[in-house]
N, C-alpha and C positions, 0 to 999 in steps of 0.2 A: 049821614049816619051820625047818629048821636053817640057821645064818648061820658063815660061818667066821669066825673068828676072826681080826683081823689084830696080826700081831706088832710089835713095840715098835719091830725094827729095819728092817719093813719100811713103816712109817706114811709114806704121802707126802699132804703137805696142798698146797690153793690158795699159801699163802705158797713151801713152797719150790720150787713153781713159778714166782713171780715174782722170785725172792731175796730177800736179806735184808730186811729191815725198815726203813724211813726210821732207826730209832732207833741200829738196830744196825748198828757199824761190820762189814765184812768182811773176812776173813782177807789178808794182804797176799800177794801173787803174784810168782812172780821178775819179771811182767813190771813191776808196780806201781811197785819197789822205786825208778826212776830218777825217779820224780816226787814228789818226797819236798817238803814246800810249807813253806817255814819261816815262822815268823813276823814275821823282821826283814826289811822289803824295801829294795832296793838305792836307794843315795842316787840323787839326779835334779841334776845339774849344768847350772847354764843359765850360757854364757859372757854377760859385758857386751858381747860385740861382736858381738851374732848380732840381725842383720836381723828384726826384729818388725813393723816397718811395719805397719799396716796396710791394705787395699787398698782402704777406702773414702779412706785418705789419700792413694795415690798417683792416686786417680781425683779426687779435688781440686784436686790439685797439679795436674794435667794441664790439669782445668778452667781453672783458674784462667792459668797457662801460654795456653792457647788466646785465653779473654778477652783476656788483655795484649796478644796478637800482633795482635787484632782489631781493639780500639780504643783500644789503649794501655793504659801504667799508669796507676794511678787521680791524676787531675792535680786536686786542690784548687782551689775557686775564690779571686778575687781580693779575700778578704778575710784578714786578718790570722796568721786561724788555718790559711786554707788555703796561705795564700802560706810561713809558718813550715814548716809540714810540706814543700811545693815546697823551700825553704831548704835544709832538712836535708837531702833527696835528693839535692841539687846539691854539697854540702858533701861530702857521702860520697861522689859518683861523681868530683868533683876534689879528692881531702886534698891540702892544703899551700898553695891557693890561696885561703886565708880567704872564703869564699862569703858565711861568716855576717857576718863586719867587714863586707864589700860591702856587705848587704841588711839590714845592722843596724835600720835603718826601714822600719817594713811599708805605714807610711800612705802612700796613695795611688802604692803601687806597683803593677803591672798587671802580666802575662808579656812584654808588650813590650817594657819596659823593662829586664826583666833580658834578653831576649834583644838585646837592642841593649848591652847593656852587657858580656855576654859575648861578641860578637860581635866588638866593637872590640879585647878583649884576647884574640881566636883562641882560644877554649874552646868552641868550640860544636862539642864533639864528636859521635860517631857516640850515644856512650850518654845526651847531656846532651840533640839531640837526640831523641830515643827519649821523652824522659820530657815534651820541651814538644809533641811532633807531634800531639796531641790536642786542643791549645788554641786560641783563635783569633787566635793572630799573625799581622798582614797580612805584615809583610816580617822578611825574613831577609839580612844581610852575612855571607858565608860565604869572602871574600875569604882574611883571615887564617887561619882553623880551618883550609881547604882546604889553603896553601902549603906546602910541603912541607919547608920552610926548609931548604934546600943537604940535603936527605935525612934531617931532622931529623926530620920528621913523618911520619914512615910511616903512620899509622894515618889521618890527613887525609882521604884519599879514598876510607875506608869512613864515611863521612856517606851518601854518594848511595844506597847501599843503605836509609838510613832514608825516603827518599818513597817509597820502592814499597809498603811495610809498607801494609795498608787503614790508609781513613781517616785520612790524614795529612798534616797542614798544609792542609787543605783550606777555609782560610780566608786562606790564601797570596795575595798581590796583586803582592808582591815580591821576586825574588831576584837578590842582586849576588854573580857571583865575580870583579869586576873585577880584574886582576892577578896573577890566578893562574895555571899550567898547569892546565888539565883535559886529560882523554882526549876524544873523539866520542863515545865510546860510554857515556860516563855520563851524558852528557845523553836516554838513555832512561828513568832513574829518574825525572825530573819531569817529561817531556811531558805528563803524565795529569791535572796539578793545576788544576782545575776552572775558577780564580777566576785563576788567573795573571796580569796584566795588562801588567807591565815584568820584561824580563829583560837585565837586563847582560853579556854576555860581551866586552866588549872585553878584547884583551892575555892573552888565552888560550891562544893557540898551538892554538886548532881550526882545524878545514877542512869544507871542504862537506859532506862526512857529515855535522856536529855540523847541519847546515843543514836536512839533509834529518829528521832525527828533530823534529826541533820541529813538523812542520807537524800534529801532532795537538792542537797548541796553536790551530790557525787561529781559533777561536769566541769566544777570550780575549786573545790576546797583542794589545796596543796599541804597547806600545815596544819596541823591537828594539835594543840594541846589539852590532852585531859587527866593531866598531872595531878596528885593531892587528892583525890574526891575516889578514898575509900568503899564508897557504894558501886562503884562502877568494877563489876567481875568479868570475868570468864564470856557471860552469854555478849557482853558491848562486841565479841570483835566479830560476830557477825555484820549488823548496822557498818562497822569501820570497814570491811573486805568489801562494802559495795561503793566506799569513795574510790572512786580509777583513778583517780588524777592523784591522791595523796605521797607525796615524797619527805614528809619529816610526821614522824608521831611519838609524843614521850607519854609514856603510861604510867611512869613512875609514881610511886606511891599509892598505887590503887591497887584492887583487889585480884584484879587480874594475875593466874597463877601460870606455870607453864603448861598446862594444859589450853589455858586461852593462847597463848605465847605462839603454841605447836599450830594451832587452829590458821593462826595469821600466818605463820610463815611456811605450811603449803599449800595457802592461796597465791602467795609472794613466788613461791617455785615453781608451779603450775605455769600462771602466767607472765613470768619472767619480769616480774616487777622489780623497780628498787627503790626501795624506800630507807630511810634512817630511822631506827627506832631507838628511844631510850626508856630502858626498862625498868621492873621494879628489881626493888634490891636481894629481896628471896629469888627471881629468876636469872637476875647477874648472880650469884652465888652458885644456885643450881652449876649454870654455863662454865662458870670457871671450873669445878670441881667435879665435872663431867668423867673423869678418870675415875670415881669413884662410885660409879653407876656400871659400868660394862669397860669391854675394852672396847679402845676409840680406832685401834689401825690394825683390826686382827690379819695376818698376812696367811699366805695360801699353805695348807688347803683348806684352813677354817674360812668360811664366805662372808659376803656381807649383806647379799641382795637376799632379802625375805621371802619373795617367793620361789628359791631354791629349796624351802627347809624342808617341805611335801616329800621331794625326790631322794633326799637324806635317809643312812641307813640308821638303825638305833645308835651302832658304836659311832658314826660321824656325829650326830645330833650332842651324844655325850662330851664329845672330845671337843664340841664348841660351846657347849655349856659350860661346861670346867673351864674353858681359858678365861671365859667373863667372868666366873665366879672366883676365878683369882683377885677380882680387884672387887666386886662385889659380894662377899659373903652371903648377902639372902638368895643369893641364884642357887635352885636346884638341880642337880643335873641329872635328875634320876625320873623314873615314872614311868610311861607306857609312851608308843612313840607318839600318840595322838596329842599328849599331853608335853612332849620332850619338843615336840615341831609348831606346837601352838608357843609355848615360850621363846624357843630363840627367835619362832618370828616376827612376838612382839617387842622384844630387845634390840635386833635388830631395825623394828620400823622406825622405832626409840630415835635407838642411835643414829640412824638416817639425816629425822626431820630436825635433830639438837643439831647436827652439823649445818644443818642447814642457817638455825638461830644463829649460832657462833659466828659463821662465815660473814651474815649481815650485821653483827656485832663488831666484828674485828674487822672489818673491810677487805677478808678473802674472795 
């Protein structure tokens, strides 16, 4: 059989069907020509002031952040080396008020002690707080820090914002802002403090609001003062009848008249409470000069108890109106009996509940 022949110029092999050869470069093409790869490559410039962070560091930071706001910063115990590192902290959140001179001695210092000693000199700021609300100081003077000295201290009444922070002060027993203005409504930052026992607010310039936020203290608050602070009437002693635990309250110098007075003390009767109250000076005055309202020991067979007065005939009703209008002039002893039996048995009820005032006055 014969085979033709194939020519030189018509040979096509497997190769150049797949093109050139790994080895062999290819003919360059117009379209080629614009990707032309040089050997030198382009410098790479990093600014110094480009954001590198890394994002395990900002999720640190965060952490960390989170922690602080939870249970504070990390507060050193009460020995030498932790109280030194508290030192420094306090040195750097007040420059220029030698922190360090102050606590130059670490031996048998406590955090009490520096907070009583910054308290006295009005540094117990929002951030000086901040750094001791994790420790367990019983009492806090917040008197000075708070005062706003003729507008000097503005920043004074961002403290209150540090007890609502968790976990803080929660070893609190005592807080005095004796002598300062506060607002009502910043005494919602420490109703919550667990362990509260005495709270000071005389000479505040609060009013019954500030009255009605404490009573979430009712389980803890023992001493009351809301001496000085004129605004605070009559309606405060409801708020005040729901602290149980209370056994000292002085109300002195407020608005609170005996009609508030009567309110609190037969809640005080009812439920066989004892507390010490110091009062205002119109209802010590009243109390003494009780004599001059009714009589105090009417003896048999004029009564005492008020709801006898119903079963009274007219001449009995008179004949115990007249003994009281002996000592009290504007008593009438006249009228119909509806009206002769509604008076003594409000004098009577009078009479009752002042005895009862008296008695926790005078310690009967």
């Amino acid at each position: 059989m014969l085979k033709r022949k194939r020519s030189s110029n018509s040979v096509t092999t497997f190769s150049d069907l797949e093109g050139p050869t790994k080895r062999e470069r290819s003919s360059e093409s117009i379209h080629d020509s614009s990707f032309n790869i040089s050997g030198e490559g382009e410098r790479l410039f990093l600014s110094g002031y480009l954001d590198v962070t890394s994002p395990f560091d900002l999720k640190q930071e965060y952490a960390d952040h989170t922690i602080a706001e939870l249970y504070g910063p990390r507060l050193g115990t009460e020995t030498p080396r932790g109280l030194r590192q508290l030192v420094s902290s306090l040195d750097h959140i007040l420059p220029g008020v030698g922190i360090k001179n102050r606590f130059r001695i670490l031996e048998d210092l406590v955090h009490q002690d520096i907070a009583d000693i910054l308290g006295h000199s009005g540094h117990l700021t929002a951030p000086v707080l901040n750094c001791l609300r994790t420790s367990e100081i019983k009492s806090l003077d917040l008197s000075s820090s708070v005062d706003d000295e003729d507008g000097l201290n503005l920043a004074g009444r961002d403290i209150f914002s540090v007890f609502s922070k968790p976990n803080s002060f929660l070893f609190l027993s005592e807080l005095i802002f004796s002598g300062t203005p506060i607002r009502d409504f910043d005494l919602i930052h420490v109703h919550h403090l667990p362990r509260l026992a005495r709270l000071a607010l005389d000479d505040t310039e609060i009013g019954n609001e500030a009255i009605f936020l404490l009573v979430p203290l009712k389980r803890s608050l023992l001493d009351l003062s809301i001496a000085g602070n004129p605004r605070i009437d009559d309606n405060a002693m409801y708020p005040v009848l729901s602290l149980i635990k209370l056994s000292y309250l002085s109300i002195v110098d407020t608005g609170i008249e005996m009609d508030g007075l009567r309110t609190l003390a037969r809640m005080i009767y009812a439920e066989d409470r004892n507390i010490k109250i110091e009062i205002p000076t119109v209802c010590e005055f009243y109390v003494d000069n009780m004599d001059s309202k009714y009589m105090i020991e009417p003896k048999a067979p004029l009564i005492v108890d008020p709801e006898a007065c119903p079963a009274l005939t007219v001449a009995a009703l008179k004949r115990n109106l007249s003994a009281h209008a002996a000592f009290n002039p504007n008593i009438v002893p006249s009228g119909t009996k509806a009206e002769l039996a509604e008076r003594l048995k409000k004098i009577l009820e009078t009479r009752q509940i002042d005895l009862v005032i008296r008695n926790m006055l005078w310690g009967a």
